[in-house]
MARBA-3410 file (N, C-alpha, C, O; in Angstrom, 1 decimal):
223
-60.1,-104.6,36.7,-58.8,-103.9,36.8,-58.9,-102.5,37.3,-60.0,-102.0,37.0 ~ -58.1,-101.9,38.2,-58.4,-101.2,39.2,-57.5,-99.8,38.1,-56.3,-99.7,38.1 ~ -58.2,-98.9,37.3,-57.0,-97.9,36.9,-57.0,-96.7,38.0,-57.9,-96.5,38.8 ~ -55.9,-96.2,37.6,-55.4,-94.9,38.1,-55.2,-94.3,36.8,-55.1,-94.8,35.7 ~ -55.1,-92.3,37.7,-54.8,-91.3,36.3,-53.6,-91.0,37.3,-53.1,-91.6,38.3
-53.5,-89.9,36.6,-52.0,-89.1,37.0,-50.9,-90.2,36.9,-51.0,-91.3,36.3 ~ -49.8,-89.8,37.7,-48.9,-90.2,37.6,-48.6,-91.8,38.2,-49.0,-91.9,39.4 ~ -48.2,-92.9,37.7,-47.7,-94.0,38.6,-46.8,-94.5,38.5,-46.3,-94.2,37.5 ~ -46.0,-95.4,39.2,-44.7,-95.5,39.4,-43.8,-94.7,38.2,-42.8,-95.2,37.6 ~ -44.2,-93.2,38.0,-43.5,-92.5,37.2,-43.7,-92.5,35.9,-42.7,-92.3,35.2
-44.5,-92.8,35.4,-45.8,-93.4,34.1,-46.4,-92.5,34.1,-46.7,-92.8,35.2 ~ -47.1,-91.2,33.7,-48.2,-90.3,33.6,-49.3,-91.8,32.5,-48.9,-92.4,31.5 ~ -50.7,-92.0,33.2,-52.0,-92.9,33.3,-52.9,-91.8,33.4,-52.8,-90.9,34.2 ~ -53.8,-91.9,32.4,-55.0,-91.7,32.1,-56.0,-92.4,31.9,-55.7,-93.5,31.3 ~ -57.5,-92.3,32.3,-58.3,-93.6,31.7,-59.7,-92.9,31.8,-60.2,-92.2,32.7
-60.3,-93.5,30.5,-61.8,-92.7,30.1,-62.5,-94.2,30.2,-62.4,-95.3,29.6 ~ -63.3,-93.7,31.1,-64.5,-94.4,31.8,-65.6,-94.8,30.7,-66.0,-94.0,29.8 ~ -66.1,-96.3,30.8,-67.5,-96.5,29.6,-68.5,-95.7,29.9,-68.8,-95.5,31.1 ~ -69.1,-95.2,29.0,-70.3,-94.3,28.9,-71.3,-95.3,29.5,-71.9,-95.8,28.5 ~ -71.7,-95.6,30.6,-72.7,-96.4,31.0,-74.4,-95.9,31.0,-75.3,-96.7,30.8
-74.7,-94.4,31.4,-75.8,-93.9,30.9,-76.2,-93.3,29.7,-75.3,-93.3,28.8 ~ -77.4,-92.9,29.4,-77.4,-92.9,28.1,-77.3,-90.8,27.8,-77.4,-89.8,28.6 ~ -77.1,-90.9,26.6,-76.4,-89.4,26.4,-77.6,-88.3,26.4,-78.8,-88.6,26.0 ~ -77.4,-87.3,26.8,-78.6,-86.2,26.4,-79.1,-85.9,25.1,-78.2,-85.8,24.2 ~ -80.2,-85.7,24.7,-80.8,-85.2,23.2,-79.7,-84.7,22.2,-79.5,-85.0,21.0
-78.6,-83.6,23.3,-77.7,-83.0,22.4,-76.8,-83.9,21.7,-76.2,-83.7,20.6 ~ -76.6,-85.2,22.8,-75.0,-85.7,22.1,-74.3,-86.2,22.5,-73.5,-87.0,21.9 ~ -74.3,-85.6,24.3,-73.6,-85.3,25.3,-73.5,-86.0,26.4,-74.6,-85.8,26.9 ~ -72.9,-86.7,27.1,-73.3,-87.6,28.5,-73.9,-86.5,29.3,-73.5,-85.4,29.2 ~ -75.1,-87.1,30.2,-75.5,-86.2,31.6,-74.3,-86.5,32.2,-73.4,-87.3,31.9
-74.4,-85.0,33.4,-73.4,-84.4,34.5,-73.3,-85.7,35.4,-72.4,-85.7,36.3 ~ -74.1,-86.6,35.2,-74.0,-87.7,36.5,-72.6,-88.9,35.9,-71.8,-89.5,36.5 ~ -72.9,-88.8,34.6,-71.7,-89.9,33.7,-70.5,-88.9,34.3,-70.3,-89.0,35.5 ~ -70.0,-88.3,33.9,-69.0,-87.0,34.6,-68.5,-87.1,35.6,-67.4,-86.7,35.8 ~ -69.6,-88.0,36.8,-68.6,-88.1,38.0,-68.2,-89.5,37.7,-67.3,-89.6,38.5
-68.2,-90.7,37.0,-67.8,-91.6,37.3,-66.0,-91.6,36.4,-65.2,-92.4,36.9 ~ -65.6,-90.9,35.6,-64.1,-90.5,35.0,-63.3,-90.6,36.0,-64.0,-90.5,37.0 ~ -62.4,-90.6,36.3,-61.1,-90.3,37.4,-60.4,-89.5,36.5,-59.7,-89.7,35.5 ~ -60.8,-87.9,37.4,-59.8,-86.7,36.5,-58.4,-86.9,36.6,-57.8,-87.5,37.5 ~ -57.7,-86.3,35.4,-56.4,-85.6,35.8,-56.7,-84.5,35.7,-57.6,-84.1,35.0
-55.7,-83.6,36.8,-55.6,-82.2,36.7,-53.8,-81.8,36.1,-52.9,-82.5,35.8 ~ -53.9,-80.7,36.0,-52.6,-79.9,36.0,-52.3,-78.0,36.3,-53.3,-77.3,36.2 ~ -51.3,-77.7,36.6,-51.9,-76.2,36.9,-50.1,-75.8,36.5,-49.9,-74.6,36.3 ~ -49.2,-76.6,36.4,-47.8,-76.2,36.3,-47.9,-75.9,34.8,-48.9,-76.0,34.1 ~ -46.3,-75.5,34.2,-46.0,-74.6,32.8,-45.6,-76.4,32.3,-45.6,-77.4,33.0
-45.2,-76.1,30.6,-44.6,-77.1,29.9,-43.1,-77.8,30.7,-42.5,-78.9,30.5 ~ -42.9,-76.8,31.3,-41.7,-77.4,31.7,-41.6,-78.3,33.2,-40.6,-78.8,33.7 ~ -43.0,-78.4,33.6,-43.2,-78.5,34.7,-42.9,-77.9,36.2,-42.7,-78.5,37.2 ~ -43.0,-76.6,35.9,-42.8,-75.2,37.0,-43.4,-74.4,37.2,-44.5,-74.7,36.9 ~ -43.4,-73.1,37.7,-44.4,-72.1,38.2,-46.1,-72.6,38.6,-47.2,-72.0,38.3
-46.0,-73.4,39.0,-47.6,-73.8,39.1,-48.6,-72.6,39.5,-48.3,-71.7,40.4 ~ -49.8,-72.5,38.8,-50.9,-71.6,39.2,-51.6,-72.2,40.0,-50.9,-73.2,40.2 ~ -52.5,-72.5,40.7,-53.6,-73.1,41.0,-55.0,-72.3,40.2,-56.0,-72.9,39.7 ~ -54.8,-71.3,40.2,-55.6,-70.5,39.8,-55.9,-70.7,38.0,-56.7,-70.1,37.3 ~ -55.2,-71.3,37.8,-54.9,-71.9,36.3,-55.4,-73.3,36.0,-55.7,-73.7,34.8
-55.5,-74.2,37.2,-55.8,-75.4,37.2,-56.5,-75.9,36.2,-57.6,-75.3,35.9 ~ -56.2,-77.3,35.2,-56.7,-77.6,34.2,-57.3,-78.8,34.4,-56.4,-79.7,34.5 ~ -58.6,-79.4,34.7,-59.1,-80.9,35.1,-59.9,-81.4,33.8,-61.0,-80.9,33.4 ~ -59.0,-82.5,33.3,-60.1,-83.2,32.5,-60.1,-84.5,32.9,-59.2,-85.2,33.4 ~ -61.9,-84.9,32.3,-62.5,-86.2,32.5,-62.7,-86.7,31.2,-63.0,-85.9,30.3
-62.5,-88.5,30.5,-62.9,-88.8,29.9,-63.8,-90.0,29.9,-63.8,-90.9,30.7 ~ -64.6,-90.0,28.8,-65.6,-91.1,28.9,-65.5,-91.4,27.5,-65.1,-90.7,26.6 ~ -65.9,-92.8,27.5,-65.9,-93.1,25.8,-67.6,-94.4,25.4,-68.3,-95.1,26.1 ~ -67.5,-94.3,24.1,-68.7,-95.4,24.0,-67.9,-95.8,22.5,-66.8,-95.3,22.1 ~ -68.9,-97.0,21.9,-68.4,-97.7,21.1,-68.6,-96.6,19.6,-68.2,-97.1,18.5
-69.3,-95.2,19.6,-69.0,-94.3,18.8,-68.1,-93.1,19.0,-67.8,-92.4,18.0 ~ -67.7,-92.8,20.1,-67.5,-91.1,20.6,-66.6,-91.8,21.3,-66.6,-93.0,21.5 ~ -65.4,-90.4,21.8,-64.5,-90.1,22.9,-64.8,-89.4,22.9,-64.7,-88.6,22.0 ~ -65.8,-89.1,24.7,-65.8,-87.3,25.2,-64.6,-86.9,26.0,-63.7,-87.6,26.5 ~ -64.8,-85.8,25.7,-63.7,-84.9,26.6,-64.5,-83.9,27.2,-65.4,-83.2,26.8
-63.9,-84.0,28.2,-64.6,-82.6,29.4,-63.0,-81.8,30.2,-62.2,-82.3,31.0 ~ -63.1,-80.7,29.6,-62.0,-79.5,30.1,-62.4,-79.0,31.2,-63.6,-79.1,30.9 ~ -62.5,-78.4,32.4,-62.9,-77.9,33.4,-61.5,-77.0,33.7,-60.4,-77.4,34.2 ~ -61.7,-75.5,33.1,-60.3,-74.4,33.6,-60.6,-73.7,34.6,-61.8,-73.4,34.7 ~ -60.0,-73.3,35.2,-59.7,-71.8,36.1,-59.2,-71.5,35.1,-58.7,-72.0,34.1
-59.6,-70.0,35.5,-59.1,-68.8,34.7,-58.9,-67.4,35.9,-59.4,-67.0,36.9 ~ -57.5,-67.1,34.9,-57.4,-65.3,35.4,-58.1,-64.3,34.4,-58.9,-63.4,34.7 ~ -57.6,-64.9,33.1,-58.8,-63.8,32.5,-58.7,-64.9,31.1,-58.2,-66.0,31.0 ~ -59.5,-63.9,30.0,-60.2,-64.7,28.9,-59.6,-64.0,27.7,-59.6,-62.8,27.4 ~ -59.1,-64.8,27.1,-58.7,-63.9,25.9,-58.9,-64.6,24.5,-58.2,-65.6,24.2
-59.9,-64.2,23.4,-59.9,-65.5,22.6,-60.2,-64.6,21.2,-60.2,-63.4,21.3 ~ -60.4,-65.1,20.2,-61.0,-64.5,19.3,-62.2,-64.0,18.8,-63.1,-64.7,19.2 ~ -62.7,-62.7,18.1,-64.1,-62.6,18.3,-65.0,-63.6,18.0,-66.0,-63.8,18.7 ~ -64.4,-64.4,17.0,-65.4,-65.6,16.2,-65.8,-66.6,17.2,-64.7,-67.0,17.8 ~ -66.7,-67.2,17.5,-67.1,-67.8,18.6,-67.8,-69.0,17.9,-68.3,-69.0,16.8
-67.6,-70.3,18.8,-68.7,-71.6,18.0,-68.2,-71.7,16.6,-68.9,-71.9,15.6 ~ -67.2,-71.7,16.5,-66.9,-71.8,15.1,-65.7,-72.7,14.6,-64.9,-72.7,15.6 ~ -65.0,-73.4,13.6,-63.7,-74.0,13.1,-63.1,-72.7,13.2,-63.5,-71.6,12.8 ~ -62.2,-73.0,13.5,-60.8,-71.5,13.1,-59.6,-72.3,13.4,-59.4,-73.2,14.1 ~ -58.5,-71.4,12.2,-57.6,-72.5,12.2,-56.4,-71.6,13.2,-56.7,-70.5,13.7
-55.4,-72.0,13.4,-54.5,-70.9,14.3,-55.2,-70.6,15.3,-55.0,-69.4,15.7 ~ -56.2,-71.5,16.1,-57.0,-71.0,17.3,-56.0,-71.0,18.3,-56.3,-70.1,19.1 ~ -54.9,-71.6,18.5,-53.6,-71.8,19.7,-53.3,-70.6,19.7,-53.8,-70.3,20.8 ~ -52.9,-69.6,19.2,-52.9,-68.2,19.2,-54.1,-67.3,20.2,-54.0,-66.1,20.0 ~ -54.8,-67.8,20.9,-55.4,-67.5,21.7,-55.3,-68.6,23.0,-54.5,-69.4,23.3
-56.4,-68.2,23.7,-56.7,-68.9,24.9,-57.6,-70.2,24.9,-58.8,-70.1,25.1 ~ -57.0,-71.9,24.6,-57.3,-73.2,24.3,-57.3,-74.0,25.8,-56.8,-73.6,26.9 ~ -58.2,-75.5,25.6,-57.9,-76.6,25.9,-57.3,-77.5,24.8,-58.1,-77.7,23.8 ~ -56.3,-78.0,24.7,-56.0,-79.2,23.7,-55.6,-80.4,24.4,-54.9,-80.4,25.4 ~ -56.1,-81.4,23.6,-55.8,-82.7,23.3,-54.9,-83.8,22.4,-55.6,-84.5,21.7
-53.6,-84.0,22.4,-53.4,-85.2,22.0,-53.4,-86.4,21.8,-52.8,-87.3,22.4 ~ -54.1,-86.5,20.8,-54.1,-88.7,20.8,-53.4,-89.0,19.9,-53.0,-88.3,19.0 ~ -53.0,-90.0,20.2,-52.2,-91.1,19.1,-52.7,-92.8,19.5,-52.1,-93.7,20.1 ~ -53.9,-92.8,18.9,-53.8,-94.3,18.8,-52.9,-95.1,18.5,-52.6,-96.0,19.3 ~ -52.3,-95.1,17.4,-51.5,-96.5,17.3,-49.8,-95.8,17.6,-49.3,-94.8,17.0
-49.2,-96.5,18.8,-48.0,-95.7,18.9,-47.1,-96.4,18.7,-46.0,-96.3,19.2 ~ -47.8,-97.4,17.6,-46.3,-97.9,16.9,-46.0,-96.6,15.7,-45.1,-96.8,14.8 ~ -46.6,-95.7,15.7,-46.0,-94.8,14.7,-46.1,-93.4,15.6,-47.1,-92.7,15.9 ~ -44.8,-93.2,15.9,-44.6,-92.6,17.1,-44.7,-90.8,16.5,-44.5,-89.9,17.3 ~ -44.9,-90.7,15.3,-44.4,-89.1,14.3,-46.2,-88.6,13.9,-46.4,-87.6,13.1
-47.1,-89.1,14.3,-48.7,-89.3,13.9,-49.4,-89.1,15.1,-49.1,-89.8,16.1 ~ -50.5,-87.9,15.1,-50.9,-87.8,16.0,-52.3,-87.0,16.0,-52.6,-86.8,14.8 ~ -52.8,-86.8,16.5,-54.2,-86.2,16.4,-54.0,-85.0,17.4,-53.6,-85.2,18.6 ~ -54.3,-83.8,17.1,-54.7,-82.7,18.1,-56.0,-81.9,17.3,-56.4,-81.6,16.2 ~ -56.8,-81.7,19.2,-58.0,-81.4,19.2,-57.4,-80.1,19.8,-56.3,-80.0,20.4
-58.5,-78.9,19.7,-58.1,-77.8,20.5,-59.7,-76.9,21.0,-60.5,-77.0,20.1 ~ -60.1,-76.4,21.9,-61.6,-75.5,21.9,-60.8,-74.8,22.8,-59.7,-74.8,23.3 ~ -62.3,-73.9,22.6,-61.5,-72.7,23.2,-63.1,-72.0,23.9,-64.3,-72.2,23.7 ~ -62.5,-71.1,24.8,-63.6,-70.7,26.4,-65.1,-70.2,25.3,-66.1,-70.8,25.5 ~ -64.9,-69.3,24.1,-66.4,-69.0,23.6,-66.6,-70.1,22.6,-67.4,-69.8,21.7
-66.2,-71.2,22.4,-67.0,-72.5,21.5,-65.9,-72.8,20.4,-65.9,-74.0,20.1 ~ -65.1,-72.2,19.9,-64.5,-72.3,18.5,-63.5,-73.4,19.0,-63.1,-73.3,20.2 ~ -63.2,-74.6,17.9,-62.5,-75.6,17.6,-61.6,-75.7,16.7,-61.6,-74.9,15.7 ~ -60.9,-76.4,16.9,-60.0,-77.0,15.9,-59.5,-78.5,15.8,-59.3,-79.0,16.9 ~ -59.3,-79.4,14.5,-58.9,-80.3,14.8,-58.0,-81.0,13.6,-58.5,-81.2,12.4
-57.2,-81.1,13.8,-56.0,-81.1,12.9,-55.4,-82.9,12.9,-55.8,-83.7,13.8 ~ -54.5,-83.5,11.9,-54.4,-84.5,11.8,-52.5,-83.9,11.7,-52.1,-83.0,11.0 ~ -51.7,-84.7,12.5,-50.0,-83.9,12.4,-49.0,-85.1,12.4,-49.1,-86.1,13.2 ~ -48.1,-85.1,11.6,-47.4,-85.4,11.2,-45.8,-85.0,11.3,-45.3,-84.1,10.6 ~ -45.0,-85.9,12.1,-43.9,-84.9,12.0,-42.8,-85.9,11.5,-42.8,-87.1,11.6
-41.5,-85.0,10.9,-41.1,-85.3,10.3,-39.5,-84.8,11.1,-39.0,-83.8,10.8 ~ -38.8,-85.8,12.3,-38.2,-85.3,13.1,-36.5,-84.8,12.2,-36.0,-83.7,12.2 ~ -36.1,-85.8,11.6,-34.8,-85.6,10.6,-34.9,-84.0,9.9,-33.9,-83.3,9.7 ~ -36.2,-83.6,9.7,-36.1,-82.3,8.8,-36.2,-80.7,10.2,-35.9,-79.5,10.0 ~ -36.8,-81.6,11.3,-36.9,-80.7,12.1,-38.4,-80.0,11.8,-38.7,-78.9,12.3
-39.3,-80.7,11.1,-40.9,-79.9,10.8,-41.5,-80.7,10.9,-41.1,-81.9,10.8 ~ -43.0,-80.0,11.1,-44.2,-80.6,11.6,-45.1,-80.1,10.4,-45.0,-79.0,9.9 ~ -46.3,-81.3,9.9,-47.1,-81.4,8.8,-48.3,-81.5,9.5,-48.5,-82.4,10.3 ~ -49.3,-80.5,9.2,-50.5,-80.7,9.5,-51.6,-80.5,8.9,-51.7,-79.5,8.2 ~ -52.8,-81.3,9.0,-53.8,-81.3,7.8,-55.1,-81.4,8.4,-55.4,-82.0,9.4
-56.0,-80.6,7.7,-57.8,-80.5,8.5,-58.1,-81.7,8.3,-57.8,-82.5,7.4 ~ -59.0,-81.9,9.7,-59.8,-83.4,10.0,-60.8,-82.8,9.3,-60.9,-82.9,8.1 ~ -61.6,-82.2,9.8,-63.4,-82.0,9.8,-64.1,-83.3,10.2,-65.0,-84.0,9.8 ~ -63.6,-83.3,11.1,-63.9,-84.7,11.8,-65.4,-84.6,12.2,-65.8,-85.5,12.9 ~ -66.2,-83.8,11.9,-67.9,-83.3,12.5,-67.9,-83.7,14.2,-68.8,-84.5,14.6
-66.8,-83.2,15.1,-67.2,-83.4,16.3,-68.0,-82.7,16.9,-68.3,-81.6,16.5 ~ -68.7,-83.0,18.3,-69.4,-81.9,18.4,-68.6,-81.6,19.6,-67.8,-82.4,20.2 ~ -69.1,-80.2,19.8,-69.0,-79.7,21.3,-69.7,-78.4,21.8,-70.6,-77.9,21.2 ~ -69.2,-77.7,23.0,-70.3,-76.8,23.9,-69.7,-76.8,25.1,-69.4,-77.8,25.8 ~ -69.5,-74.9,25.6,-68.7,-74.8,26.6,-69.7,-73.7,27.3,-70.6,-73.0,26.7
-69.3,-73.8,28.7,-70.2,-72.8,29.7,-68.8,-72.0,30.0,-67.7,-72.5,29.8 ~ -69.4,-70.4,30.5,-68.0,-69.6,31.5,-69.2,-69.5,32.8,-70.4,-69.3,32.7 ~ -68.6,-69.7,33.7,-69.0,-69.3,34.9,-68.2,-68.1,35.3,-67.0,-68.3,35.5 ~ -68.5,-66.6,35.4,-67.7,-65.7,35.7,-67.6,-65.3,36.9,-66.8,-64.4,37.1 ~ -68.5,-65.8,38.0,-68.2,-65.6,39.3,-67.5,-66.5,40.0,-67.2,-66.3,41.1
-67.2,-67.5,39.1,-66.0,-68.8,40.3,-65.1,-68.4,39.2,-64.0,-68.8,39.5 ~ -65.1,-67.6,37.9,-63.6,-67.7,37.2,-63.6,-69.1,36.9,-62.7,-69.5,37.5 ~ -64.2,-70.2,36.1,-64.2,-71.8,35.9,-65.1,-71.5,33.9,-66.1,-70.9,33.6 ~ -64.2,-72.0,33.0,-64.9,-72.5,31.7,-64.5,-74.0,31.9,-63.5,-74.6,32.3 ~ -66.0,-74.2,31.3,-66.4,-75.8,31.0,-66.4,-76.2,29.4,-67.3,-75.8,28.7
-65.4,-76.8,29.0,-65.7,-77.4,27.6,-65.9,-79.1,27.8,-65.3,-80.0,28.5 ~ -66.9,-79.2,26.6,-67.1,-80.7,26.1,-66.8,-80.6,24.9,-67.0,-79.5,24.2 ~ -66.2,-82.0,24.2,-65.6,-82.8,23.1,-66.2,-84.1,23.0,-66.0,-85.0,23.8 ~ -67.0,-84.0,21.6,-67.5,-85.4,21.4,-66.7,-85.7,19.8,-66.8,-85.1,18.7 ~ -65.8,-86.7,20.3,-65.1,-86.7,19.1,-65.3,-88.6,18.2,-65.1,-89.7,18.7
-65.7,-88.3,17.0,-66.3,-89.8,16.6,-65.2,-90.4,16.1,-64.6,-90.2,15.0 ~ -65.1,-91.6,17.2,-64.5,-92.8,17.2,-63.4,-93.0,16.1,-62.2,-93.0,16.0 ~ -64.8,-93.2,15.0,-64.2,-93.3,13.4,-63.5,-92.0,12.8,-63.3,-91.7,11.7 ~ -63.2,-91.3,13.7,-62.2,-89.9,12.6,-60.5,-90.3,13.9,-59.4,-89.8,13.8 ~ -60.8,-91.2,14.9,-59.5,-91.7,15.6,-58.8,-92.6,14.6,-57.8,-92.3,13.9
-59.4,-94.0,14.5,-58.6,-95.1,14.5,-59.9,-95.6,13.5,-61.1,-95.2,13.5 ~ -59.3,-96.6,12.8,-59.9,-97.5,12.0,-60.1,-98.4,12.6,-60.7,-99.1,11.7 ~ -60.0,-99.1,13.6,-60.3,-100.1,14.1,-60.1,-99.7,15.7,-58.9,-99.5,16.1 ~ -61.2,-99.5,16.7,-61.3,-99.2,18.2,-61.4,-100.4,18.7,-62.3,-101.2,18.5 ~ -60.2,-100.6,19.6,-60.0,-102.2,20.3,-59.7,-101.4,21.9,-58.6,-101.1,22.4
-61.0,-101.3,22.5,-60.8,-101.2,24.3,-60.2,-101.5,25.1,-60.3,-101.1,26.2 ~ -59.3,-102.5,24.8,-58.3,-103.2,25.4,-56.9,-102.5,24.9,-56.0,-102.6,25.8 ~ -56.7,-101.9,23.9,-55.4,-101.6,23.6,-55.3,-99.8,24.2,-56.2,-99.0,24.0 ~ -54.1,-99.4,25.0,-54.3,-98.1,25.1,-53.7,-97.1,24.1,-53.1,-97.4,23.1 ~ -54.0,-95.9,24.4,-53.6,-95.0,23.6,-52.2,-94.2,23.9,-51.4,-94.8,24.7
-51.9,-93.2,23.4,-51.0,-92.2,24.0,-51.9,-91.1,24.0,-53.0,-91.0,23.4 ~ -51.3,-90.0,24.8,-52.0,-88.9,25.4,-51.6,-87.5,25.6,-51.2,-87.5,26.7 ~ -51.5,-86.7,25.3,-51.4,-85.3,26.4,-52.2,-84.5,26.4,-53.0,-84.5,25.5 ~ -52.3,-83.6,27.7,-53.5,-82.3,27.9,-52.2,-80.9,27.5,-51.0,-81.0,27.6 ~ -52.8,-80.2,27.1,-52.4,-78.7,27.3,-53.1,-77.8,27.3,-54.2,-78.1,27.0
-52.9,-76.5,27.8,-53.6,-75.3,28.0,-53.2,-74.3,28.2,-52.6,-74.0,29.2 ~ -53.5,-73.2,27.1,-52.8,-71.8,27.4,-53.6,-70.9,27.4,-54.7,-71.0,26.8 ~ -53.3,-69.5,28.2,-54.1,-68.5,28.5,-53.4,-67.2,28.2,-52.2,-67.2,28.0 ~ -54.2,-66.2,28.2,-53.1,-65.1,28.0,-52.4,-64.3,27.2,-52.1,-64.9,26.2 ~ -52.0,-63.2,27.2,-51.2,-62.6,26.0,-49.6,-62.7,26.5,-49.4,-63.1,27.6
-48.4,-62.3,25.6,-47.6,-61.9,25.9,-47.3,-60.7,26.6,-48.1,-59.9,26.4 ~ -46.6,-60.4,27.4,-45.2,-61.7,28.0,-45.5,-62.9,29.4,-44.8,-63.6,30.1 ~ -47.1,-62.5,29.4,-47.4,-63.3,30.7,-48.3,-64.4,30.3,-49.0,-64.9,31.2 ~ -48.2,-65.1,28.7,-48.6,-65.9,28.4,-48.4,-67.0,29.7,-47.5,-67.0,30.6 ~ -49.6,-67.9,29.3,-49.3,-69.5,30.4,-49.5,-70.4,29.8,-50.7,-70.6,29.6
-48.3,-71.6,29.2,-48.5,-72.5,28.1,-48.5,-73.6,29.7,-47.5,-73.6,30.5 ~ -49.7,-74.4,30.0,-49.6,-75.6,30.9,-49.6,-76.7,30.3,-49.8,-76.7,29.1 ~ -49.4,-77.5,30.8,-48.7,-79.3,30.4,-49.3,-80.3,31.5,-49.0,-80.4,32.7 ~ -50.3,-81.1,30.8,-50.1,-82.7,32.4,-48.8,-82.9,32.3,-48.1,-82.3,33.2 ~ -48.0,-83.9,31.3,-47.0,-84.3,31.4,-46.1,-83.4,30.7,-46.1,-83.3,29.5
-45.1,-82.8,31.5,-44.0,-81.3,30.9,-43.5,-82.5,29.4,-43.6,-83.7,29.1 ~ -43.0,-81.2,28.7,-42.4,-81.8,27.3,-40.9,-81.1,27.6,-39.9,-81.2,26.9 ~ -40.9,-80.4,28.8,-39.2,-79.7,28.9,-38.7,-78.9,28.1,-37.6,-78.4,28.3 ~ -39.4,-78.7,26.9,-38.7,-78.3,25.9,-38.1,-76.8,26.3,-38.6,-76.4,27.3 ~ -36.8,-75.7,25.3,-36.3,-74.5,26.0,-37.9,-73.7,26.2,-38.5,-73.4,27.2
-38.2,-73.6,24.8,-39.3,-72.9,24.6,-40.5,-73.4,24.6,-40.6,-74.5,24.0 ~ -41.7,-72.9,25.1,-42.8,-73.9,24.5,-43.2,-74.3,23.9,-43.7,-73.7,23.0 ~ -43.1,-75.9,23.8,-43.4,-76.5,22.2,-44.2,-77.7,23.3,-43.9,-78.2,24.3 ~ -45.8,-77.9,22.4,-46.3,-79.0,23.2,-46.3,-80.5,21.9,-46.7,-81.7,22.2 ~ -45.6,-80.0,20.6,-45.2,-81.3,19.7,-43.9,-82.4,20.2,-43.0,-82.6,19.5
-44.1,-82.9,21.4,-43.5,-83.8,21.8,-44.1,-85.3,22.1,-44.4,-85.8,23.2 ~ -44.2,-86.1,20.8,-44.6,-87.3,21.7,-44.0,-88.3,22.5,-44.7,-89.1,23.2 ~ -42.6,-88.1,22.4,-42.0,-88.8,23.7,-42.6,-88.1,24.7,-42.0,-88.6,25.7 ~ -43.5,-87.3,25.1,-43.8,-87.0,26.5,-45.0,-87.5,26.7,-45.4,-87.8,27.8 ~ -45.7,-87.6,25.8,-47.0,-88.5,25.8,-47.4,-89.7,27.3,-46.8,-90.6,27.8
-48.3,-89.2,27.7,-48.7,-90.4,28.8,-49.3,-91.0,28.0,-49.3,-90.9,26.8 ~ -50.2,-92.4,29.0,-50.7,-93.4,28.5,-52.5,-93.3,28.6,-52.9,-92.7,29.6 ~ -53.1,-93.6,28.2,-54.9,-93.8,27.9,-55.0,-95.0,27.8,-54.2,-95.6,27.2 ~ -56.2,-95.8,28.7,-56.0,-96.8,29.0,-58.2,-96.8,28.9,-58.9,-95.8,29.2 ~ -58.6,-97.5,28.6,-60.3,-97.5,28.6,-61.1,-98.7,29.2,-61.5,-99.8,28.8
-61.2,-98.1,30.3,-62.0,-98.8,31.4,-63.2,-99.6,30.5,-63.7,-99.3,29.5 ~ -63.7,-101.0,31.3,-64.7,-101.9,31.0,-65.8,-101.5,31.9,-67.0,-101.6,31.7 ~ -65.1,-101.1,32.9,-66.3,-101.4,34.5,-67.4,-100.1,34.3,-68.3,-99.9,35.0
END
C-alpha cells in the first residue's frame, strides 16, 4: 500500500515507517532509519496563516512492536525555554515546545495523549481528557518512562528532538493495521510575537491546539 503524508484529497495523512534497522545502544533508531519516514512539515500559525519558513516544523515517524519514535526537526528565530533542562516539567507549553497528539482509539473522540519536548531536553507527557458540555479540559501525568535527546545546531538555526515513546503507555492493544489520530504543534517565543504553529490549523479565535476534530490521520506502514 503506497502511503502519503500531508494533505490528500483534503484528509491531513500521516504515516510512521517500520523500524527496519536495528536501534543504537541508546534506544534510538540510526540517522539511516530517519530517511526512510515520509515527513510532514508545517511552518503556518493555528489558524493556518502567516507562514514562517524560517519556523518550519518537520517531523518523521517510525514505530516497532515496542516504541513510537518521533523526530522534530525546527528552524528557529530564537530559543526561549526554561533554565531546567533534560528534565519532566509540567507547564513546559509556556515556553518554546514540539508537541504531539495521539489518540489511538477515536472511537472516543474527548481522550487523547499529548507529548511535548522542548530545544534543551525537558519533556512532558500528559494523558487529557475533555469534557466538551462543561467547556474544560482534564489532565493527568503519564510518566510514561519515554526516552528522548535533542541536538541545537546554532549555525543553521535547526533543533533536533527525538521521542521514544513505549507502545504500552499508548494503547493496550497495538494493531498496525488500525490508524491513529494525530496532530503536530509548535511554539516559539515570548509575547506579543509568540508563534503557536499547526500541521492541521484548529481555526480556533485564539490559540487553542485542544481540538480533536482537527486531528489528521496516522496510518503504520508494513513495507
Amino acid at each position: 500500500m503506497q502511503l502519503r503524508s500531508d494533505l490528500e484529497n483534503g484528509v491531513g495523512r500521516a504515516a510512521a515507517a517500520k523500524l527496519a534497522l536495528p536501534s543504537l545502544r541508546e534506544g534510538f533508531p540510526q540517522d539511516a532509519a530517519w530517511a526512510t519516514a515520509v515527513p510532514v512539515a508545517f511552518c503556518a500559525d493555528w489558524q493556518g496563516r502567516h507562514p514562517d519558513p524560517l519556523r518550519e516544523t518537520e517531523v518523521r515517524l517510525l514505530w516497532s512492536s515496542d516504541f513510537l519514535f518521533i523526530r522534530f526537526r525546527a528552524r528557529y528565530r530564537n530559543i526561549h525555554v526554561f533554565p531546567e533542562a533534560q528534565t519532566r516539567r509540567d507547564q513546559l507549553w509556556l515556553r518554546d515546545v514540539a508537541e504531539v497528539f495521539l489518540q489511538p482509539d477515536a472511537g472516543d473522540p474527548a481522550h487523547y495523549r499529548e507529548f511535548e519536548i522542548s530545544p534543551n531536553g525537558s519533556w512532558l507527557d500528559l494523558d487529557i481528557h475533555l469534557d466538551p458540555g462543561a467547556g474544560e479540559r482534564h489532565k493527568s501525568d503519564l510518566h510514561c518512562d519515554l526516552g528522548s535527546r535533542v541536538t541545537v545546531d546554532v549555525h543553521a538555526r535547526v533543533w533536533v528532538a527525538e521521542l521514544a515513546l513505549p507502545i504500552r503507555c499508548l494503547t493496550k492493544q497495538f494493531r498496525p493495521g488500525k490508524s491513529w489520530r494525530v496532530n503536530f504543534f509548535r511554539v516559539e517565543g515570548q509575547e506579543p510575537e509568540r508563534f503557536y504553529s499547526a500541521w492541521l490549523p484548529t481555526h480556533t479565535p485564539q490559540p487553542n491546539f485542544h481540538v480533536p476534530e482537527a486531528f489528521g490521520e496516522l496510518r503504520f506502514s508494513s513495507g
